[in-house]
C-alpha positions, 0 to 999 in steps of 0.5 A: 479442440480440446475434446476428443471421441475419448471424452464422447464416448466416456460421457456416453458410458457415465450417462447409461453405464458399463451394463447400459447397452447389455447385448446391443449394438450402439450407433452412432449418427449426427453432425460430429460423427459425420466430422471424425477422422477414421481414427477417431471413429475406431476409438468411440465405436471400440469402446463400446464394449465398455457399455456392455455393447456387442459393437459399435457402429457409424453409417459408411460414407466416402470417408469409409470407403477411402479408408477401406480401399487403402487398406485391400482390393477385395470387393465390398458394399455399405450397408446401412440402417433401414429409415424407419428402423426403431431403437431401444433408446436414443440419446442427443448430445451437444458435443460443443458444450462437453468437457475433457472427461476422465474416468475414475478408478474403477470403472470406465463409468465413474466420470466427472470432468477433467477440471474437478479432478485437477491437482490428483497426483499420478506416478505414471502417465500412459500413452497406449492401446487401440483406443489411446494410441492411434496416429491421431492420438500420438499427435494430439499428445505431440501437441501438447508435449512438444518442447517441454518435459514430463515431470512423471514416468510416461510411456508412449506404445504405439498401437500398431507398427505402421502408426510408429512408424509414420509417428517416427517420420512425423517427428512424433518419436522425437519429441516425446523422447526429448520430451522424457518420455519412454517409447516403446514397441508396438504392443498392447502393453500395459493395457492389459496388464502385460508389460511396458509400464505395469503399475506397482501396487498404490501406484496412481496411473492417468492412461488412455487405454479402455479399462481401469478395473482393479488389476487391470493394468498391474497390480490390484491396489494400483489405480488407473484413471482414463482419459483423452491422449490429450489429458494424458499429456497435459497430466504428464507435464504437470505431475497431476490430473490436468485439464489441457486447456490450462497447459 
């Protein structure tokens, strides 16, 4: 329950690196891809970018065509990879044995375990983007902050209008403000070094954004670390870089 499609595919990208799928296509199959919410599958496959990939794909199933018919009445059919279709690489994981992941400055590949980083302090703790702020994500940080107070500067940027404000009907925007925490308009924000939480120099950040390049999300001698909504959270009620599962 503590692990999200965060922690996947940041493992995946420490295993093969940011150069690892160079102009390729990642797929993604098994039993726990099958299990994601559509929320969660955007995160892994969007991600992929961080490997270098051109996209990131997962086989279309009823939860796919659900989502599409939500979202338009234009025809539309699945296609699928051929069963006899070779790859250039395959890699298995056993996700039951993974562990809240976090990225280290300055890379998305430099990863080690949420727990052998516990106790790095932070300045800022950063809720926000395409692959941190979904729905999805702003309740699994509901969960965890609920009913207490962060002790850093935390802001929370929904990734799109309608997740704010479904997040807004779900009481979601309520408990992160009686929280402390700062919510702000949908926006790309800090992700890309924009607004709405740029570091300033020697600031330390934890963020579920996609990216902790030097300068990406401010200032070049700022660091960010990135993780799961859920490790963002837990990060923000303590002050420092903490596993969830001891919250």
């Amino acid at each position: 329950p503590h692990v999200m499609a965060k922690d996947i595919i940041l493992k995946i990208i420490g295993d093969i690196g940011t150069d690892g799928a160079n102009y390729r296509a990642m797929q993604f199959s098994g039993e726990t891809t099958k299990q994601l919410i559509m929320d969660e599958r955007l995160t892994l496959t969007n991600m992929t970018t961080e490997a270098g990939a051109k996209n990131g794909i997962i086989d279309a199933d009823s939860m796919t065509e659900s989502y599409l018919r939500e979202k338009t009445h234009e025809p539309f059919s699945a296609l699928k990879g051929d069963l006899d279709a070779s790859y250039a690489e395959k890699l298995t994981y056993e996700i039951d044995r993974l562990e809240p992941t976090v990225a280290k400055p300055y890379s998305p590949g430099n990863i080690s375990p949420a727990r052998e980083l516990q106790g790095t302090e932070i300045d800022k703790a950063y809720i926000g983007s395409c692959t941190g702020a979904k729905l999805h994500d702003l309740r699994a940080a509901g969960k965890i902050m609920k009913g207490k107070k962060v002790k850093v500067r935390t802001e929370v940027v929904p990734a799109a209008q309608s997740i704010y404000l479904n997040a807004m009907n779900e009481g979601l925007i309520g408990i992160f403000l009686e929280s402390g925490a700062v919510v702000g308009p949908p926006t790309c924000g800090a992700c890309c070094g924009a607004h709405m939480g740029v570091l300033a120099k020697n600031e330390v950040c934890i963020s579920t954004t996609n990216r902790n390049f030097p300068g990406r999300m401010g200032d070049v001698e700022s660091k960010t670390y990135l993780a799961s909504p859920l490790v963002v959270a837990a990060s923000a009620l303590t002050g420092m870089i903490t596993d969830p599962r001891d919250i």
